[in-house]
C-alpha positions in Angstrom: 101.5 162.5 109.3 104.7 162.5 110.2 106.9 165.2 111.9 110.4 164.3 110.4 110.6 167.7 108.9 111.5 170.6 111.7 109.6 173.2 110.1 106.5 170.8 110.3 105.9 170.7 114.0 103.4 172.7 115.7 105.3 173.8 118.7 107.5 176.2 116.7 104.6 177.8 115.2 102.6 178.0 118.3 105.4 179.7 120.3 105.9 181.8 117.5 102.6 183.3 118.1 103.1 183.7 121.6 105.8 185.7 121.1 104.1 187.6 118.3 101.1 188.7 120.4 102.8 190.5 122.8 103.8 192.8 120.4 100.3 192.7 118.0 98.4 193.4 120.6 100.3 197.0 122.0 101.0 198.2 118.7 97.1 197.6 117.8 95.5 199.2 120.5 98.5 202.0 119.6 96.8 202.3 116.4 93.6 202.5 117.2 94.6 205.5 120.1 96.4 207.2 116.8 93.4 206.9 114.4 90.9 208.1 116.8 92.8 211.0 118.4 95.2 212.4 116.1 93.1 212.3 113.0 93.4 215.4 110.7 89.2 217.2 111.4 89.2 217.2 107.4 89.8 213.2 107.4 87.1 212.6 109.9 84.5 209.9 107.9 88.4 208.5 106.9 88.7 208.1 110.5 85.7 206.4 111.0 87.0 204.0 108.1 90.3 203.0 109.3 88.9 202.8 113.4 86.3 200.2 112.2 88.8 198.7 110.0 91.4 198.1 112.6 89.0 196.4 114.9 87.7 194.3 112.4 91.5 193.4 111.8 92.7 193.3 115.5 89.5 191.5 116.3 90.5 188.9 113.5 93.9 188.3 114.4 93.1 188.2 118.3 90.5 185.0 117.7 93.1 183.2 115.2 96.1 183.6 117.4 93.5 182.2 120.4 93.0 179.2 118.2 96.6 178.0 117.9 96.3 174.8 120.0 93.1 174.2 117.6 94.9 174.9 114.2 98.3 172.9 115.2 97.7 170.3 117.4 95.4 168.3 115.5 98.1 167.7 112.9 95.9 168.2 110.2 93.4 170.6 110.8 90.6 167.9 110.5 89.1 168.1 114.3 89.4 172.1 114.1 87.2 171.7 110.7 85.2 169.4 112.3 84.8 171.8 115.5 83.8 174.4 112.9 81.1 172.7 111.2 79.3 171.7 114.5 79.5 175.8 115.3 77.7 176.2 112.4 75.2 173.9 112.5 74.9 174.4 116.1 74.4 178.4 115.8 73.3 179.4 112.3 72.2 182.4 113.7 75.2 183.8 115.0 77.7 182.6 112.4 75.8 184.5 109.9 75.6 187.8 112.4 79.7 187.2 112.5 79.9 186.9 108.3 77.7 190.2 108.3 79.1 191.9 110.3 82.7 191.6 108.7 81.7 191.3 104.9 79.5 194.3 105.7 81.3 196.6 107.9 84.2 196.4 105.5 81.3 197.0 102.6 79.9 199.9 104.1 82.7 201.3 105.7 84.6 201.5 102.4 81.4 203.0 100.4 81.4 205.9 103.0 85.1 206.6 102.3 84.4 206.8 98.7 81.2 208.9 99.1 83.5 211.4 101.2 85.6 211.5 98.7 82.7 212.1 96.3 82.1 215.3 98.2 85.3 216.2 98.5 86.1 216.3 94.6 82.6 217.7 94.3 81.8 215.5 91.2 78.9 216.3 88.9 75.6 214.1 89.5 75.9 212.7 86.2 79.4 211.3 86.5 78.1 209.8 89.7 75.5 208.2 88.7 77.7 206.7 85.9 80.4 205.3 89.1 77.5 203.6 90.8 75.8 201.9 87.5 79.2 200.6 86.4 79.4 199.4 90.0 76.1 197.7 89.7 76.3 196.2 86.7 79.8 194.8 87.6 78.2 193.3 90.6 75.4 191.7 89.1 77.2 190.2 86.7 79.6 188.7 89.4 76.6 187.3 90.9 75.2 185.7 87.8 78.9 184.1 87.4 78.8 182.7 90.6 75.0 181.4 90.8 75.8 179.7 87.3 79.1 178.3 88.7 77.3 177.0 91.8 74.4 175.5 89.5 77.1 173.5 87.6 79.0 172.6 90.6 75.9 171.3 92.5 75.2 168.5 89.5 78.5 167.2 89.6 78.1 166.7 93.4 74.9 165.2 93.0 76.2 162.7 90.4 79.4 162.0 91.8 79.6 158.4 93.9 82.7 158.1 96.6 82.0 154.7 97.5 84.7 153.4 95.6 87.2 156.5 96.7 86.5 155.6 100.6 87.6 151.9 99.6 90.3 152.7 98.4 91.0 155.2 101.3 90.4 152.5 103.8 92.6 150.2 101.8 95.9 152.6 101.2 96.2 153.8 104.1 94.5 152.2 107.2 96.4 153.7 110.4 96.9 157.3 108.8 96.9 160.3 111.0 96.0 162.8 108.5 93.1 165.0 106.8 91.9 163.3 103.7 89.8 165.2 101.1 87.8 164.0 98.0 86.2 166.7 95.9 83.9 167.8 95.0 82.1 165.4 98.2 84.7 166.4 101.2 85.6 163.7 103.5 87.8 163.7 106.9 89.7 161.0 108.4 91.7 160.4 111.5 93.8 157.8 112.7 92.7 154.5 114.3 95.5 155.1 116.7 94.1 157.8 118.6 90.6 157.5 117.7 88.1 155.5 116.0 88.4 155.9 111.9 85.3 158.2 111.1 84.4 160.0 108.2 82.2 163.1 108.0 80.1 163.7 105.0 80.5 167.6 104.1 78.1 168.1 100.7 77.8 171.4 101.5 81.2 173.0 102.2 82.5 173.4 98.6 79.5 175.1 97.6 79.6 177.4 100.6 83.4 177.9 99.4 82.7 178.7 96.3 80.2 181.0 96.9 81.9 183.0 99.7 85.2 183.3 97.0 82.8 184.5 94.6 81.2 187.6 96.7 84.7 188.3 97.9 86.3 188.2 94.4 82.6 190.5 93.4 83.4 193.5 96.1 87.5 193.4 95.6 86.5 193.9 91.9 83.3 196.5 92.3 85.6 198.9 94.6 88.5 198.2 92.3 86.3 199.4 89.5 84.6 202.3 91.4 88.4 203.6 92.6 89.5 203.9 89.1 86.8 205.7 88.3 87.1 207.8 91.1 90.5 208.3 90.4 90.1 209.3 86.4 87.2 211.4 87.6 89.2 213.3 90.4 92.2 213.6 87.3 89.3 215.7 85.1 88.2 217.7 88.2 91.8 218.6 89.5 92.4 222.4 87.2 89.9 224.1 90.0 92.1 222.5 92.6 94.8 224.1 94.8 97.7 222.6 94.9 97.7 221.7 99.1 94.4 220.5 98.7 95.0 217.9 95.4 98.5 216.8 97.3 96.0 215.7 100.6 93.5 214.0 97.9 96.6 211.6 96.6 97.5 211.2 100.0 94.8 210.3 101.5 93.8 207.8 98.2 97.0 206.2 98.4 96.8 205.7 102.2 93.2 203.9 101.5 94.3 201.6 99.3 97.6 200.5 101.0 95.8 199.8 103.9 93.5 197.7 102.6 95.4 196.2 100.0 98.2 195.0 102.3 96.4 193.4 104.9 93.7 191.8 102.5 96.3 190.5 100.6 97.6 189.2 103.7 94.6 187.2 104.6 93.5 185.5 101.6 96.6 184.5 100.2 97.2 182.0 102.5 93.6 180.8 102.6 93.8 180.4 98.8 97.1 178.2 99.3 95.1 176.0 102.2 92.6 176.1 100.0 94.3 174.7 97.2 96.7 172.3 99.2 94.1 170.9 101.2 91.3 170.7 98.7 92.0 171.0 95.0 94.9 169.2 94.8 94.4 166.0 92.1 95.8 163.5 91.0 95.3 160.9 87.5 92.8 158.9 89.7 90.4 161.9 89.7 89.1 164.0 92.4 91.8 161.9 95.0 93.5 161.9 97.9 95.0 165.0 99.2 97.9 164.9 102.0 98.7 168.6 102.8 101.6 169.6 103.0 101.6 170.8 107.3 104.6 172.7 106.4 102.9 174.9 104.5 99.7 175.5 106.0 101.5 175.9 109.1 103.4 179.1 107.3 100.1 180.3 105.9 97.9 180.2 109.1 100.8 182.4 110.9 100.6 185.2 107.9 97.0 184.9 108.7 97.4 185.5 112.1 99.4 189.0 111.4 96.6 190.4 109.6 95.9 193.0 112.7 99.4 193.7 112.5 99.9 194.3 108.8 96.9 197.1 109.2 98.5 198.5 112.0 101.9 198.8 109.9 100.4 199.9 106.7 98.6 203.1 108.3 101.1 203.6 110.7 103.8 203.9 107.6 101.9 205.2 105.0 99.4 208.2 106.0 101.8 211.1 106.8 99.8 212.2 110.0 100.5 209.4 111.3 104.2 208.6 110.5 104.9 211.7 112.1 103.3 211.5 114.9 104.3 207.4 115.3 108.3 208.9 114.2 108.0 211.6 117.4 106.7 209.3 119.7 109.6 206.6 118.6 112.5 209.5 119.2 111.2 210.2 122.6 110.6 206.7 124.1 113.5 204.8 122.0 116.0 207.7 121.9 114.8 209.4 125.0 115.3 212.9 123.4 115.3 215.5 126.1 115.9 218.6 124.5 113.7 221.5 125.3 113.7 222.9 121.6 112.5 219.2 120.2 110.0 219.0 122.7 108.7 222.8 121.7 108.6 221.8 118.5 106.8 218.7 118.8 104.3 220.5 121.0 103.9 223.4 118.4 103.1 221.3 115.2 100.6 219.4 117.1 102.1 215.9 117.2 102.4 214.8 120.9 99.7 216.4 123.7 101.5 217.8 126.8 100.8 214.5 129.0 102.9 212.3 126.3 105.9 214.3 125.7 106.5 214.3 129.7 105.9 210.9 130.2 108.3 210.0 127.1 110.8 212.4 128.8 110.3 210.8 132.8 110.3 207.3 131.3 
């Protein structure tokens, strides 16, 4: 693949990400020192949420930015795939530790903030139990969908011959550098100039694709499900409500979702444009050859990597505690505000400790 296009080459992305983790990483670990410490007592299984949430998303963005040479370099991915799929065969074990313990922390995590928030609207055991069948049911039937679609999916692998796609592979296009895919059967070659021209055989990966997008699109649409109820539950429940206490329920519900929302969305957009440029792409010859486009999933895999970031951002922006406590913080270091009624002020609503409001000041 050639690199006649600027935006295509991988030095411009991969100093990009240099620069970008010496920001990431401060303002992460900023985060994590706001959400722990300067959590409101009545948010406290929310801050439990949003501290296990952040490391999963600083953790995340960390081992992508770390992979750069990996994603780049290898103009088209096809060694880092490659490298993947021997990890995985290699240690089964600990790949599958690694998908649990992300699919469910963020699972778990998310059901405690919803079962505090159960407790905090005080909701009747009926309508409860009404939230968690509809959740169920909505699940299983995700589950079916999938199973059904992986049944299907499975035959046309198993009937599908390539033999005649890898001739005409070798035929079109003998010396090129780049990752070539058939479908449903994946296939990846490199270059004869820089190595020998191989092909791995990848039966399973579409399956295990399509049943990871599955589960994801199962839980993004059993917790959209049991928010809205949530929500048109907490909307019946509000007349016994003060009005300080039904302002911190919207607040704290908005703050939930924007901080998952943003960040999620983050993440697998661009994996569902890799996705689709690198593997679903056809043309009238059938399940064919697919050149991706580096350009692009270059530009993805670098929103991916800001996925720590984005949660950092969201919180920081959108739960009030926190914007005012990030705002002071900003006006003392940035602005270097040294006036004693500012700094009384600060210390009397509860936003800086003593220790930061000096340092601020002395720096």
């Amino acid at each position: 693949m050639g690199l006649d296009k600027p935006y295509e080459h991988p030095v411009i992305y991969i100093t990009l990400q240099q620069v970008k983790i010496c920001f990431s990483v401060p303002v992460n670990c900023f985060t994590f020192y706001v959400i722990m410490f300067h959590t409101p007592r009545m948010m406290k299984d929310y801050k439990i949420y949003i501290a296990v949430y952040q490391l999963q998303a600083s953790f995340l963005e960390l081992c992508l930015e770390l992979a750069g040479p990996e994603l780049y370099f290898p103009m088209t991915g096809g060694y880092f795939y490659g490298m993947a799929k021997e990890f995985c065969d290699n240690y089964p074990g600990l790949t599958f530790l690694t998908i649990l313990f992300t699919a469910g922390g963020f699972c778990a995590t998310t059901m405690l903030c919803f079962h505090y928030r159960f407790s905090q609207i005080r909701i009747d055991l009926a309508d409860s139990q009404s939230v968690w069948r509809t959740n169920l049911c909505t699940t299983l039937i995700f589950i079916s969908g999938a199973l059904v679609m992986m049944w299907i999916w499975q035959d046309i692998d198993l009937k599908n011959d390539d033999s005649e796609y890898l001739m005409v592979l070798q035929q079109r296009y003998p010396d090129f550098h780049a990752f070539l895919v058939t479908m449903p059967r994946a296939f990846f070659m490199i270059s004869r100039k820089s190595y020998d021209f191989w092909v791995v055989e990848w039966t399973s990966f579409p399956t295990f694709t399509r049943f990871i997008t599955l589960m994801v699109q199962t839980t993004i649409f059993s917790v959209l499900i049991l928010s809205y109820r949530t929500q048109k539950r907490l909307n019946s429940h509000m007349s016994g409500m003060s009005a300080g206490l039904r302002n911190r329920q919207q607040k704290f519900f908005r703050a939930l979702v924007i901080q998952v929302v943003v960040p999620f969305l983050g993440l697998i957009f661009p994996v569902l444009v890799i996705g689709y440029v690198g593997l679903y792409n056809t043309d009238w010859f059938g399940w064919m050859v697919i050149v991706p486009d580096q350009g692009i999933i270059n530009g993805c895999t670098v929103i991916m990597c800001c996925h720590g970031i984005m949660s950092s951002i969201s919180i920081l922006v959108m739960y009030d505690p926190y914007r005012r406590f990030t705002a002071s913080l900003l006006s003392l270091f940035i602005f270097r505000t040294k006036s004693r009624r500012f700094r009384a002020s600060a210390l009397a609503a509860g936003r800086l400790n003593r220790a930061t409001v000096i340092s601020a000041t002395l720096f």
